[in-house]
Structures are given as structure tokens and as C-alpha cells.
C-alpha positions in Angstrom: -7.4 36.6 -15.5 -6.0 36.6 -11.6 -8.4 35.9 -9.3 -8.6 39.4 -8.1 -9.7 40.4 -11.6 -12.7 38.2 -11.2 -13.2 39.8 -7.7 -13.2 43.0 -9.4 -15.8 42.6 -12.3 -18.0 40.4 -9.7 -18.6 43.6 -7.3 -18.7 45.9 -10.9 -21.4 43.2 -12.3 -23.4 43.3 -8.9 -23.3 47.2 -8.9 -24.0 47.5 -13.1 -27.6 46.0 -12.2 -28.6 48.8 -9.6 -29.8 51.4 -12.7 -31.5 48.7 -14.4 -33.5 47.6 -11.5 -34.1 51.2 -10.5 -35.4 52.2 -14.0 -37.8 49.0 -14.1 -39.1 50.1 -11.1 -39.7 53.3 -11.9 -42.2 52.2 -15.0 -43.9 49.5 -12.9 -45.0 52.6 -10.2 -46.2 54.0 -13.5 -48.0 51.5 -14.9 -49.8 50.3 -11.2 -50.6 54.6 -11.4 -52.5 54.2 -14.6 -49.9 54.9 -17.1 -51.2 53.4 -20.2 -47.9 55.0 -22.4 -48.2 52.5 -25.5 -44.3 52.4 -25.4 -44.1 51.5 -21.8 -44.3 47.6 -22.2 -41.3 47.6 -25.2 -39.7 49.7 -22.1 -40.3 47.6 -20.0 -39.2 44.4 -22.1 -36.4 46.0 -23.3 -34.6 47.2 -19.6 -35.8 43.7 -18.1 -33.5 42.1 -20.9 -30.9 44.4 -19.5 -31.0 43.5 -16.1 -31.3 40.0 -16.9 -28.2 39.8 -19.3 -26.2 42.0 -15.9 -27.6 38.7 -13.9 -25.8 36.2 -16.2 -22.1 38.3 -16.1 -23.0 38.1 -12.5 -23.7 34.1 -12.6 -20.6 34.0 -15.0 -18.7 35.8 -12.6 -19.7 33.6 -9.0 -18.5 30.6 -11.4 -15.2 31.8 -12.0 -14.6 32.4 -8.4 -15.3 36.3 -8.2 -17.7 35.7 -5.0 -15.2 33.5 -3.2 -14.5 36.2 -0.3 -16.7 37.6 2.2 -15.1 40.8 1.7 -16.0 40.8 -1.8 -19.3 40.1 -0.9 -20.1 42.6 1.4 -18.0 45.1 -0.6 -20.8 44.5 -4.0 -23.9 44.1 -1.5 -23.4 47.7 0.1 -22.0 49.9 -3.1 -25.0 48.0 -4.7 -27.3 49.6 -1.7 
């Protein structure tokens, strides 16, 4: 791929983890309320292991030079906001 592909799927990777994060959230706030929902931990398990495999297309994409411009950068970061 071009260098601006890489660009590309770095600011889509650093947006694609917003939900996941969100989500997680969401059930800790539930279980620090009391929620004792005896699906909640797999839940929990299961999104973390989401987020965490968004983090490595991330780290895939920063090695491939997708994170290279500030513009880039600053682009993800705010959309990611």
C-alpha cells in the first residue's frame, strides 16, 4: 500500500477503538454500582479483547508509517474525541 493508505487506516484504527472503550466503560460504571449480572465479566472479557486486538492494528499501523505526520495525528486524536 502508498503511504497514504497507511495514513488512512491509522486514523480509522485510532477511531474503531472509541465504541469499544465506551462500551467497557459503560459495564465497569455498572459493576462499581452493584451490578452483579452473571454475564457481565464474559462481557467484559469479551469487548476488552476487542479493544485490545483495535490496539494491535493500531501498533501495526504506527510501524508501517501511518503516524508519521502531525496532521495525521491530530486528524485520529480529535475524530477519536
Amino acid at each position: 500500500g502508498s503511504k497514504r493508505d497507511f495514513a488512512r487506516f491509522y486514523v480509522l484504527e485510532t477511531v474503531a477503538r472509541v465504541p469499544y472503550f465506551a462500551y467497557l466503560s459503560v459495564l465497569h460504571l455498572r459493576e462499581t454500582f452493584g451490578d452483579r449480572d452473571p454475564n457481565l465479566g464474559e462481557k467484559m472479557r469479551t469487548h476488552y479483547a476487542e479493544a485490545d486486538n483495535e490496539l494491535h492494528h493500531l501498533l501495526i499501523m504506527e510501524s508501517l508509517g501511518g503516524n508519521s505526520s502531525v496532521i495525521d495525528r491530530t486528524l485520529a486524536q480529535t475524530m477519536a474525541f
